[in-house]
N, C-alpha and C positions, 0 to 999 in steps of 0.2 A: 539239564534244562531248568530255566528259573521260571517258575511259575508268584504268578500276583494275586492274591485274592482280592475277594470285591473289597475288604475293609481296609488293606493297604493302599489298594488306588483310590480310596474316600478318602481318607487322610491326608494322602499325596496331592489329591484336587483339592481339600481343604489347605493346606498349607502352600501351594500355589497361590491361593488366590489370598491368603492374607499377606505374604511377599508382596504379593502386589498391590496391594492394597495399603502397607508399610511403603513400600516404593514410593506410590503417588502421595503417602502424606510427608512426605519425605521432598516430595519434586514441589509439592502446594507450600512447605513452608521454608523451601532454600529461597522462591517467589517472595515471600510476605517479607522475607529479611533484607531482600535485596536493594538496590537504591534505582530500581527500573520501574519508575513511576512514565507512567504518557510524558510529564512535562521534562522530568529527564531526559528520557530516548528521545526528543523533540531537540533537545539540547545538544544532544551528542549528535545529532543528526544533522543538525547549524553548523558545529564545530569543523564536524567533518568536510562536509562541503565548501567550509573556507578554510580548508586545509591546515586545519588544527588551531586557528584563532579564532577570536570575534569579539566585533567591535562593543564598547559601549554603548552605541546606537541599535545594534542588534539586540545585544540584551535587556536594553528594557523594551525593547521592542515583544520579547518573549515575557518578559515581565517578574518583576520579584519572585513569584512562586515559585518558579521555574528554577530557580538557584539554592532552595530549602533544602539542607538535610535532612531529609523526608525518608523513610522506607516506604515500599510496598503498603505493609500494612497499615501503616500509618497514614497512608494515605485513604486506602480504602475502608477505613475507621472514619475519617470525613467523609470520604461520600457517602455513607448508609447514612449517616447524620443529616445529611445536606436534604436542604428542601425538594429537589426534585427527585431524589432516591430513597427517604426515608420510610416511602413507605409501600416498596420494592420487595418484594422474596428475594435478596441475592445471600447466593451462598460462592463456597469453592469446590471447584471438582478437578480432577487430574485424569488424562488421558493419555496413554504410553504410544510415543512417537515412534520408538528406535530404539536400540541398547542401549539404557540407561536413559532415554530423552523422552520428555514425557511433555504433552500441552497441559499447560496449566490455566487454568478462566475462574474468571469471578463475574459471578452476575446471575442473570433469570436462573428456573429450576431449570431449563432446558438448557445451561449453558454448553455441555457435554455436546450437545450435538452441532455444533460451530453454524453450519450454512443458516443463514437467515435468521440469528438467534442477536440476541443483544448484549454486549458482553465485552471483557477487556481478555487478553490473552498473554500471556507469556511462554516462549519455550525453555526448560528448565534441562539445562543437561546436569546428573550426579555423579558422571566419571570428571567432567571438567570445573563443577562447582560456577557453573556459565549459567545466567539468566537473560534472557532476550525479548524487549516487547516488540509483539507482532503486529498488532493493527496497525501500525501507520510504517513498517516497511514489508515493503512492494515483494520483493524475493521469498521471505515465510508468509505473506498473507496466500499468496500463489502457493507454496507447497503445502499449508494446509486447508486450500480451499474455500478461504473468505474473499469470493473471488468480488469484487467491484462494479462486473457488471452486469447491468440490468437488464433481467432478461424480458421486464412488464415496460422497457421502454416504449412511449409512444411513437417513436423517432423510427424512421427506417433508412442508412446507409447502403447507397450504392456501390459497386465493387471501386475499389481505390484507384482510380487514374495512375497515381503515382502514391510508392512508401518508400522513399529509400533513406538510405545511410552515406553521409557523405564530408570532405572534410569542406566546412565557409573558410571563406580567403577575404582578403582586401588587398587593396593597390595603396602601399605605402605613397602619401603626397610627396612624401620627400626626395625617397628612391626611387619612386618609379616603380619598385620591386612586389609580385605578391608575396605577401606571408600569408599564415595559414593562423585562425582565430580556433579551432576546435572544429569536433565531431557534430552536426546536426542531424537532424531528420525533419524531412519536408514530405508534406501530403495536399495529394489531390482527391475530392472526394466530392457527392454531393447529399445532402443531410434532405429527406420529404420529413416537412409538418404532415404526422400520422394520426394527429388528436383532431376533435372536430373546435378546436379553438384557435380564434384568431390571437396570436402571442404577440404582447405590445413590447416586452422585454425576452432576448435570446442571448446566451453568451455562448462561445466555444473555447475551450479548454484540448488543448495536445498533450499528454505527457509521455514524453518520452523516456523510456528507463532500460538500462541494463542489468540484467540480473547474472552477476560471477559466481565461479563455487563459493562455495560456502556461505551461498547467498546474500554476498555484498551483491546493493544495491546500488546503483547511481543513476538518481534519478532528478529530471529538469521538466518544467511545464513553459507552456509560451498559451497566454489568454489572447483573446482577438481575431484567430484566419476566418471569419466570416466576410462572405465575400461583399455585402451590405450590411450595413446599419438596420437592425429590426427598433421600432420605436411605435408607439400611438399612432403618428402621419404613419406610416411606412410598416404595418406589421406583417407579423410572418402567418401569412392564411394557412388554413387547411388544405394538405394537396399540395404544396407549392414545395418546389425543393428549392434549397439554397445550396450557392457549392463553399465549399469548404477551402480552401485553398492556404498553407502557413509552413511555417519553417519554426522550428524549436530554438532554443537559445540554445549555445555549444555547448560542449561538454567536454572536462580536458582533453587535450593532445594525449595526455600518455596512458590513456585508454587502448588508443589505439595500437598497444605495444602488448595486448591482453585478447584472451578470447573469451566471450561472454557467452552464459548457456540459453540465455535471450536475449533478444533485442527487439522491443514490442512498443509499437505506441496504441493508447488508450487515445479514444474522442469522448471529451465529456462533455457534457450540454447541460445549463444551466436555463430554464425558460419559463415565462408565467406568464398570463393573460390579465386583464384589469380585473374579473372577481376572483374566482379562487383554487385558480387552477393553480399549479407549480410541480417544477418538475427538477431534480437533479443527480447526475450520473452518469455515467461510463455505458453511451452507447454502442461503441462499435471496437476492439481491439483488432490489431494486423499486426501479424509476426515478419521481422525483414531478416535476410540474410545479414551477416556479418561481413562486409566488402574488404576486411584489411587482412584476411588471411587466418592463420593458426597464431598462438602467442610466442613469443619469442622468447627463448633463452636466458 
């Protein structure tokens, strides 16, 4: 029988915890060296979506920064600098995801605890020497719980009329013939003003996204399915519901040859009154079945 005394299991909990402690500065500066700056992953994120190009007009659209061989660190070396951060507590902290995958943040002292904290994130895997930023994709912000929406919204959604998934088509002029334009999702819904302010400006926001293993993301927004126009003449009262009603822009066909481990659309609401009210965010999500089956071979 092997017996432990109390000062080998002290040691053993000490050198645990400096492993891990090595670990996370280890996962905090594979981050710093990497070249996964926000305006990067914004970049790769463009590219992507237009299937590995992009035009000139997109790019300066994103804008010179956005193409700087920049690090990590280096960039967040300018933003402590920068006038709206300089005079900020941000630090770095590591938080262990998985074998070997760890979250990585830079920002307030409380950045460690991610929900409702202020901060940049990256997930750092050390078996694959892989850096990943997460705040702005959809699939790791969801798996680690920086989730979008609001739960202090003033807005209150009714059950969904309709959320489905489906392929849009057209009637070729020429042929005669339908073809098939992509994957959509269309909603029916109806949105109550929950604030006691009369709103002279409203917008709505749909995004619909897929999230695949490995947390490929693909995701589309369509601005607009209000069923009126809110303005000064014509605002959105107190009490008064508007229905929601919009279909998303498509998303490739050959999605639909893939099974995704969601399929969710977000309703965002964008809305402000003439003095100083203002509101924006992800009031309501609906999870849709998958309609094209299992993936294919």
């Amino acid at each position: 029988m092997f017996f432990v005394t109390k000062r080998t299991l002290t040691v053993l909990i000490i050198s645990l915890v400096v492993y891990s402690c090595s670990r996370g500065t280890e996962a905090i500066e594979l981050v710093r060296k990497s070249k996964q700056t926000p305006q990067n992953a914004a970049l790769e994120k463009a590219k992507a979506s237009m299937g590995g190009g992009i035009s000139g007009s997109l790019t300066e659209l994103f804008g010179r920064a956005m193409l700087k061989d920049q690090t990590v660190e280096e960039w967040t070396n300018e933003l402590s600098q920068s006038e709206n951060y300089k005079n900020r507590a941000l630090k770095w902290e590591a938080k262990k995801a998985g074998k070997g995958i760890y979250l990585v943040a830079f920002g307030t002292k409380d950045v460690g605890e991610v929900k409702g904290i202020w901060g940049f994130y990256w997930e750092a895997n050390l078996e694959t020497k892989t850096v990943r930023y997460v705040n702005d994709d959809k699939g790791l912000s969801l798996k680690y719980g920086m989730d979008n929406l609001r739960k202090d919204a003033p807005f209150v959604t009714a059950p969904f009329r309709e959320a489905k998934i489906s392929i849009a088509r057209h009637r070729n002029k020429f042929t005669k013939a339908w073809e098939e334009d992509g994957i959509v999702c269309s909603i029916d819904l109806d949105l109550l003003n929950d604030t006691s302010k009369s709103l002279n400006k409203a917008y709505v926001n749909m995004s619909f996204y897929l999230v695949f293993p490995g947390d490929k993301t693909v995701e589309v927004k369509e601005k607009g399915p209000l069923h009126r126009v809110v303005s000064s003449s014509h605002p959105w009262r107190p009490g008064e519901a508007l229905r929601i009603h919009g279909e998303s822009k498509p998303i490739d066909l050959v999605y639909r040859d893939y099974m995704p481990n969601l399929a969710i659309v977000d309703v965002i609401v964008t809305a402000s009154d003439p003095l100083d009210f203002s509101f924006e965010g992800a009031v309501d999500r609906h999870q849709m079945e998958w309609p094209f089956g299992k993936a294919k071979d």
